[in-house]
TORVOFI-907393 format. One record per residue: residue in one letter; x, y negated, z negated of N, C-alpha, C in turn. Coordinates in Angstrom, 2 decimals, decimal comma. Atoms other than C-alpha are relative to their C-alpha. Last residue first. Layout:
<atoms>
<atom res="A" n_u="X" n_v="Y" n_w="Z" ca_u="X" ca_v="Y" ca_w="Z" c_u="X" c_v="Y" c_w="Z"/>
...
</atoms>
This chain:
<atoms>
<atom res="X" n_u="0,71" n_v="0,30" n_w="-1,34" ca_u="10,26" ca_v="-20,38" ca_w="43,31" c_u="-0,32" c_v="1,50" c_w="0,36"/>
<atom res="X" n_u="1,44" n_v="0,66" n_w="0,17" ca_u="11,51" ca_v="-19,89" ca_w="39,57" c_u="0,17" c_v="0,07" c_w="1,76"/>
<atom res="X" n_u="-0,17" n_v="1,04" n_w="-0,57" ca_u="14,00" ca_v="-17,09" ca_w="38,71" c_u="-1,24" c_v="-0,85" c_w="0,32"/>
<atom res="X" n_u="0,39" n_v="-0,03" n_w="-1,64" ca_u="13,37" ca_v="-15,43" ca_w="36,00" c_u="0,23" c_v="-1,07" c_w="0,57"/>
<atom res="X" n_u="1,88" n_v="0,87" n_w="-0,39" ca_u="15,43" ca_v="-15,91" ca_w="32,77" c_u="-0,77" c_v="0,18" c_w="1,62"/>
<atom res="X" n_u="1,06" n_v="-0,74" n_w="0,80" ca_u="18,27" ca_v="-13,78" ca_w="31,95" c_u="-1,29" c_v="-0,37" c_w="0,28"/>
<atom res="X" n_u="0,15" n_v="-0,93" n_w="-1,26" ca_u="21,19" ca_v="-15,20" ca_w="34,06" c_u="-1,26" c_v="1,12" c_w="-0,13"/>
<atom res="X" n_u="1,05" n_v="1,21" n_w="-1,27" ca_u="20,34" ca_v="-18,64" ca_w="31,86" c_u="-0,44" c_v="1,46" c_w="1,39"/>
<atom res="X" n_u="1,17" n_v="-0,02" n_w="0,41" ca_u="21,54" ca_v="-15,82" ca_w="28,60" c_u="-0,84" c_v="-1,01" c_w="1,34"/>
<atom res="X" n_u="0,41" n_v="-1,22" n_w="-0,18" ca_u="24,99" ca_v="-15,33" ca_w="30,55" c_u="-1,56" c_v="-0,20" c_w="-0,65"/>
<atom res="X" n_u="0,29" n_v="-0,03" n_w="-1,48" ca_u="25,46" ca_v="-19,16" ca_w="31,60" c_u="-0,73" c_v="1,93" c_w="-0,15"/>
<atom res="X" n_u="1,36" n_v="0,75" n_w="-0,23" ca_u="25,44" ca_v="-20,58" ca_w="27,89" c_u="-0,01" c_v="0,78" c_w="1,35"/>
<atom res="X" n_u="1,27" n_v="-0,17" n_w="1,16" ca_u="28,44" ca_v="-18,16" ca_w="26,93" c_u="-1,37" c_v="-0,67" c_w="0,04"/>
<atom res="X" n_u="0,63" n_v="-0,97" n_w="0,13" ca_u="30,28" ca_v="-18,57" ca_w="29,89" c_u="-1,12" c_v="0,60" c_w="-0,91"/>
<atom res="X" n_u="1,08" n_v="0,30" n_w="-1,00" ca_u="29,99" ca_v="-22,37" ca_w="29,77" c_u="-0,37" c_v="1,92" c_w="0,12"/>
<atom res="X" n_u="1,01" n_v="0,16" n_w="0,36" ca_u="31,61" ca_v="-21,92" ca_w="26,07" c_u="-1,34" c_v="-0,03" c_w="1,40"/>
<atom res="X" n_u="0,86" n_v="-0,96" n_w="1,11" ca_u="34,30" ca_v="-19,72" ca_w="26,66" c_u="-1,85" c_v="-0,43" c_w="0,21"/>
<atom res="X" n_u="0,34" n_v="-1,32" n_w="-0,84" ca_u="35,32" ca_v="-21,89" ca_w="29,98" c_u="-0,98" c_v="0,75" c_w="-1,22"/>
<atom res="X" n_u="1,24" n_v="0,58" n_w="-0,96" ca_u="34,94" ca_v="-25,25" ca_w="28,08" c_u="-0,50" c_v="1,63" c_w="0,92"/>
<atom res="X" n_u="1,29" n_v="0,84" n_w="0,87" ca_u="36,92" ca_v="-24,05" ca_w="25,16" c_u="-0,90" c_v="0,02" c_w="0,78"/>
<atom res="X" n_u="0,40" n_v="-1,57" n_w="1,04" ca_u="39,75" ca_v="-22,23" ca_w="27,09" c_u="-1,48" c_v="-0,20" c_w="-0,58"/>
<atom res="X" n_u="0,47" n_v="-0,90" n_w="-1,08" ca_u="40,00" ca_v="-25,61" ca_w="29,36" c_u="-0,42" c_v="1,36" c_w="-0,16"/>
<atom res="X" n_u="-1,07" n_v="-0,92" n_w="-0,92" ca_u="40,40" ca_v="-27,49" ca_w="26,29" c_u="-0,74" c_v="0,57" c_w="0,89"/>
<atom res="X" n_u="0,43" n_v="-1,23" n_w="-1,28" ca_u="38,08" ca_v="-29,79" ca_w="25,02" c_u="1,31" c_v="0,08" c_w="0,45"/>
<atom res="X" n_u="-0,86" n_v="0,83" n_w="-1,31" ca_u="38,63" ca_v="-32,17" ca_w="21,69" c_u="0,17" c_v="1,76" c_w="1,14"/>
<atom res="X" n_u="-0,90" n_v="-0,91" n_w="-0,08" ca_u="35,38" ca_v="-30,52" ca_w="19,61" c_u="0,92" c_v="-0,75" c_w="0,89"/>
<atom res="X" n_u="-0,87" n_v="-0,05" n_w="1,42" ca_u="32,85" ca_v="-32,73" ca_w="17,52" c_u="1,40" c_v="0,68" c_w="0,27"/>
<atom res="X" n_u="-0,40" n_v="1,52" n_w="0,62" ca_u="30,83" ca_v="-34,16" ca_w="20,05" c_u="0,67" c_v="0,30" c_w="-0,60"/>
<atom res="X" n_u="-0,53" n_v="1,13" n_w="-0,95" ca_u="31,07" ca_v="-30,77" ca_w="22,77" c_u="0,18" c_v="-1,61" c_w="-0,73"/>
<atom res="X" n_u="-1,07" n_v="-0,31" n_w="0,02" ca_u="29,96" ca_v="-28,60" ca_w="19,86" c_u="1,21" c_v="-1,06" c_w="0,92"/>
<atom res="X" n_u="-0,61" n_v="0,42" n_w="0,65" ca_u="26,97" ca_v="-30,37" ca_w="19,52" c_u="1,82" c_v="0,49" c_w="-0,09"/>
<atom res="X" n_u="0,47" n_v="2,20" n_w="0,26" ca_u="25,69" ca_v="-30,69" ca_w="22,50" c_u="1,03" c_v="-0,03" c_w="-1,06"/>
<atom res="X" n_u="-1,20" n_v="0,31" n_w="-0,86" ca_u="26,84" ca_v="-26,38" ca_w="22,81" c_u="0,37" c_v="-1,67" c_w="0,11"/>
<atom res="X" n_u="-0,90" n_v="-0,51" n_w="0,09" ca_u="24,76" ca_v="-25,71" ca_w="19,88" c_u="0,98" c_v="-0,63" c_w="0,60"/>
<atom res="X" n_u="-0,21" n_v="1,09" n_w="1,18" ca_u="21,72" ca_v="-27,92" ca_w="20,67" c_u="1,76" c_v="0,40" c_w="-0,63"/>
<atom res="X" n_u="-0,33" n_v="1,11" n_w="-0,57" ca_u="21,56" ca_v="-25,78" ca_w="23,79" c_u="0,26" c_v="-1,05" c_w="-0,81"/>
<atom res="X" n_u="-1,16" n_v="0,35" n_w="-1,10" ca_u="21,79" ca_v="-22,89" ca_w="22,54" c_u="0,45" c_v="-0,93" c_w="0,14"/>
<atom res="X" n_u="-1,31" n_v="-0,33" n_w="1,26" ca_u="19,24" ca_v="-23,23" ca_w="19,65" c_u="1,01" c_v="-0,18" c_w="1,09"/>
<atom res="X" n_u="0,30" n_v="0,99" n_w="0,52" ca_u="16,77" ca_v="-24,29" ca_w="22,52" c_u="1,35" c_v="-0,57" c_w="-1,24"/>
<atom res="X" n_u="-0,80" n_v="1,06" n_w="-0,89" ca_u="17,50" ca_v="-21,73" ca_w="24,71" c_u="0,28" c_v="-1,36" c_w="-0,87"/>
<atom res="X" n_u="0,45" n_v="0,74" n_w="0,30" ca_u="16,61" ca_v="-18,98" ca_w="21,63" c_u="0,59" c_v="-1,25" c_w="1,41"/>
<atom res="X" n_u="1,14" n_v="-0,48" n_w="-0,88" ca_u="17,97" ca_v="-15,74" ca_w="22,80" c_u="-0,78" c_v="-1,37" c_w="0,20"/>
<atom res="X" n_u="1,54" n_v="-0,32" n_w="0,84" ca_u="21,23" ca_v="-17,31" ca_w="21,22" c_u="-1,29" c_v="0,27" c_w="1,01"/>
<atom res="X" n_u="0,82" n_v="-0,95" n_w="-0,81" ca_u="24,45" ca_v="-17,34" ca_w="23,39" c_u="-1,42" c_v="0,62" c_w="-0,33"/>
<atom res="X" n_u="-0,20" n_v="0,27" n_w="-1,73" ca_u="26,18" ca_v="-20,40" ca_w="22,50" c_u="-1,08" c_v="1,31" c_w="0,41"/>
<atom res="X" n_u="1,08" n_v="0,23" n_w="-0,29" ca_u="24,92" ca_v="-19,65" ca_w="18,44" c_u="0,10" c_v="-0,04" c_w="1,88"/>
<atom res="X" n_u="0,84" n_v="-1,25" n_w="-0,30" ca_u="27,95" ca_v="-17,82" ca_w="17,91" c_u="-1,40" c_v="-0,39" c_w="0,24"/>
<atom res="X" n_u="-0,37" n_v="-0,91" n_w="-0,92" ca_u="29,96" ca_v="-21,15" ca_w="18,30" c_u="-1,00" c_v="1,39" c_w="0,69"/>
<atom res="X" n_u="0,97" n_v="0,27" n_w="-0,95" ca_u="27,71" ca_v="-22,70" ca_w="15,88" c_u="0,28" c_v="0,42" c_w="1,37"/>
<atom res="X" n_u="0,96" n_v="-0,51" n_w="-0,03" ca_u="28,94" ca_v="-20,61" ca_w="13,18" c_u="-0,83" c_v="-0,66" c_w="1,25"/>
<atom res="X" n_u="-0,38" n_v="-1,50" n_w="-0,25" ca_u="32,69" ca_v="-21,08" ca_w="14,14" c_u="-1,79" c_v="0,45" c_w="0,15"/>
<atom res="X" n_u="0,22" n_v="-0,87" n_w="-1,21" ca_u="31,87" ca_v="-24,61" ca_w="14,45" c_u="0,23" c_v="1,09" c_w="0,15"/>
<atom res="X" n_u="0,68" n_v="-1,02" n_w="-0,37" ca_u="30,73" ca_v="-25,34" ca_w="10,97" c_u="0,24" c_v="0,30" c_w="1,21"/>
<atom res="X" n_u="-0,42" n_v="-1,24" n_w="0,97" ca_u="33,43" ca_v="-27,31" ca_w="9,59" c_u="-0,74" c_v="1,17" c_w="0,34"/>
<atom res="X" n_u="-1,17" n_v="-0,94" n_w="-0,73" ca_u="33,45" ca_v="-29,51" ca_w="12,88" c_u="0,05" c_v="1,45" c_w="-1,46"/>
<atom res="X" n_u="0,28" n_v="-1,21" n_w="-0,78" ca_u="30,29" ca_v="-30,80" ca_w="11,21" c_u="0,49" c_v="0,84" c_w="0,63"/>
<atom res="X" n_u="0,80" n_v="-0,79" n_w="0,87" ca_u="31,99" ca_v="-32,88" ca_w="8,66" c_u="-0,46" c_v="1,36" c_w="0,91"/>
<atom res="X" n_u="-1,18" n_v="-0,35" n_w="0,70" ca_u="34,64" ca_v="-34,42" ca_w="11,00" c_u="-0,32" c_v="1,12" c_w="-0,84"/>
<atom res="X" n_u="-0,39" n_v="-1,06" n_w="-0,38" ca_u="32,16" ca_v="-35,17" ca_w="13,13" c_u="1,07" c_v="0,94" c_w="-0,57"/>
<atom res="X" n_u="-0,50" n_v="-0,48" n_w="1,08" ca_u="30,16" ca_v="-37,75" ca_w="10,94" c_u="0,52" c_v="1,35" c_w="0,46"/>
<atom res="X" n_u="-0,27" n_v="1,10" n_w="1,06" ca_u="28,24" ca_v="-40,17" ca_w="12,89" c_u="0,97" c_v="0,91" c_w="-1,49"/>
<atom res="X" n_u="-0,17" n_v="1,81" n_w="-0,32" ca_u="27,40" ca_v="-38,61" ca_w="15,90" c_u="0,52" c_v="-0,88" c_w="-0,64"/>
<atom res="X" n_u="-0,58" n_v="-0,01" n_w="-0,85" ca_u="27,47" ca_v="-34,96" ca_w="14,92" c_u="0,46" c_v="-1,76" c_w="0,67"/>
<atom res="X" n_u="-1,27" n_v="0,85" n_w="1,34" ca_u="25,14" ca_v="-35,94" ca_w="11,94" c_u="1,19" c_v="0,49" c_w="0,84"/>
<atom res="X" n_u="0,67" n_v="1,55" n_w="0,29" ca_u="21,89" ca_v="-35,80" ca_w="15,06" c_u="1,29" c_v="-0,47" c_w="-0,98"/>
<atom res="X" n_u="-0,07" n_v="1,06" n_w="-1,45" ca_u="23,61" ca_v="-32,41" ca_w="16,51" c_u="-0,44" c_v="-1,32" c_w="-0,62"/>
<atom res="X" n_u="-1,56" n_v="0,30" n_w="-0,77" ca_u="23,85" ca_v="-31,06" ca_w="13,25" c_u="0,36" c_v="-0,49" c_w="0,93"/>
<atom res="X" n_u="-0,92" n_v="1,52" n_w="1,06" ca_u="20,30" ca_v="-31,93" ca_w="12,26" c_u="1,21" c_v="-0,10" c_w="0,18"/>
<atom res="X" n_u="0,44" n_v="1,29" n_w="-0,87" ca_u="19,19" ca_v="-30,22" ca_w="15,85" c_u="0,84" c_v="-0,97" c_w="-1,28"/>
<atom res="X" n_u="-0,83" n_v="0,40" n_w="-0,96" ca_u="21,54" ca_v="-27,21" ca_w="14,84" c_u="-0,47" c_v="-1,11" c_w="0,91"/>
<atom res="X" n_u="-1,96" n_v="-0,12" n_w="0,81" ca_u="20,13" ca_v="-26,48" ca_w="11,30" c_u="0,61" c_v="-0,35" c_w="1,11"/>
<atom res="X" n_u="0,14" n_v="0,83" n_w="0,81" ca_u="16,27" ca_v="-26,70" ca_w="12,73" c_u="1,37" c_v="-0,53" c_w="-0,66"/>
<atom res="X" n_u="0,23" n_v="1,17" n_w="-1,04" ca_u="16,77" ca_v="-24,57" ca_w="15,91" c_u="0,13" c_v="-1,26" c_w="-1,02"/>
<atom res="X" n_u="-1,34" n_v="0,25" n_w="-1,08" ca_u="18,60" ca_v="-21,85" ca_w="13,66" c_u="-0,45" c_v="-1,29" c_w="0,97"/>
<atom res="X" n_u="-1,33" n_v="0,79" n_w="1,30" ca_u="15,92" ca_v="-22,61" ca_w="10,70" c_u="1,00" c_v="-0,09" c_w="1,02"/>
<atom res="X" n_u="0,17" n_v="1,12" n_w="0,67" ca_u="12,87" ca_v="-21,80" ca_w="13,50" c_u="1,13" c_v="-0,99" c_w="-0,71"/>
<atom res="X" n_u="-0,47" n_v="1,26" n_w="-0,60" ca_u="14,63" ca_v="-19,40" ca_w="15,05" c_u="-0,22" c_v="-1,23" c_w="-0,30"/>
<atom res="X" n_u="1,47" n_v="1,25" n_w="-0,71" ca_u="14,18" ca_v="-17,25" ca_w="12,37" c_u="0,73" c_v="-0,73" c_w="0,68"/>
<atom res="X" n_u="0,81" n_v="-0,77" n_w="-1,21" ca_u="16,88" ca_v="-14,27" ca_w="11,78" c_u="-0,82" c_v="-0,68" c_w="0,71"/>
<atom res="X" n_u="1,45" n_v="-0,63" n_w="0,52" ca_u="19,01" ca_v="-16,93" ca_w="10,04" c_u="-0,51" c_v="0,44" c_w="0,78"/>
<atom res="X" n_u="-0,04" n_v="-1,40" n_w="0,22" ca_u="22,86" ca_v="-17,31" ca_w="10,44" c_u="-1,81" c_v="0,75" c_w="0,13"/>
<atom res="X" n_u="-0,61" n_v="0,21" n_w="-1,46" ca_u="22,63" ca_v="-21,47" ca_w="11,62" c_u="0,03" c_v="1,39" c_w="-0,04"/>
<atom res="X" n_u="0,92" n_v="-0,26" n_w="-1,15" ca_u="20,34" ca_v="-21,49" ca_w="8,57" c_u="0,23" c_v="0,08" c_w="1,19"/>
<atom res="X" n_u="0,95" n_v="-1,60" n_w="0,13" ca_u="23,12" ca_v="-20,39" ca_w="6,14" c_u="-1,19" c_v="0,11" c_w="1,03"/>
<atom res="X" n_u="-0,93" n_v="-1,01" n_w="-0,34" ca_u="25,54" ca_v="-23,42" ca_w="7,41" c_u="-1,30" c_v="1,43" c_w="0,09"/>
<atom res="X" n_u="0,53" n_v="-0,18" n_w="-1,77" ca_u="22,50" ca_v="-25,72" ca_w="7,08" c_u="0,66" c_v="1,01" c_w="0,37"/>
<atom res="X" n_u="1,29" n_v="-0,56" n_w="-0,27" ca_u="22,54" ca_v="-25,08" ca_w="3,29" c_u="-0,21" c_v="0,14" c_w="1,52"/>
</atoms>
């Protein structure tokens, strides 16, 4: 069921499906590694929130390569180049 809300037009279910994955990420990575393809495509969600729970979790459940870490910082860094700047 979380799988399908990590797909959902609402951010609501995508923020909601990738905070409980981040929280059973801790204690059961083995399980949640089944979904990283879908949480992968979350790295670049309009949503920061979804993002960022995304990439948390991806980072407990994934052994990091240098391919990995690059993909994924690009992918969080193009939606941050989106936001106004502050001062």
């Amino acid at each position: 069921m979380l799988q399908l809300f990590l797909s959902s037009p609402k951010a609501t279910l995508r923020f909601a499906a990738t905070r409980t994955l981040a929280a059973l990420a801790v204690t059961h990575p083995s399980n949640v590694a089944s979904v990283n393809v879908d949480l992968e495509n979350l790295i670049g969600d309009s949503n920061r929130s979804v993002a960022t729970y995304a990439i948390t979790t991806l980072l407990k459940v994934c052994p990091l390569g240098d391919e990995s870490v690059s993909l994924w910082l690009t992918g969080a860094h193009r939606p941050a180049m989106k936001l106004p700047s502050i001062g």
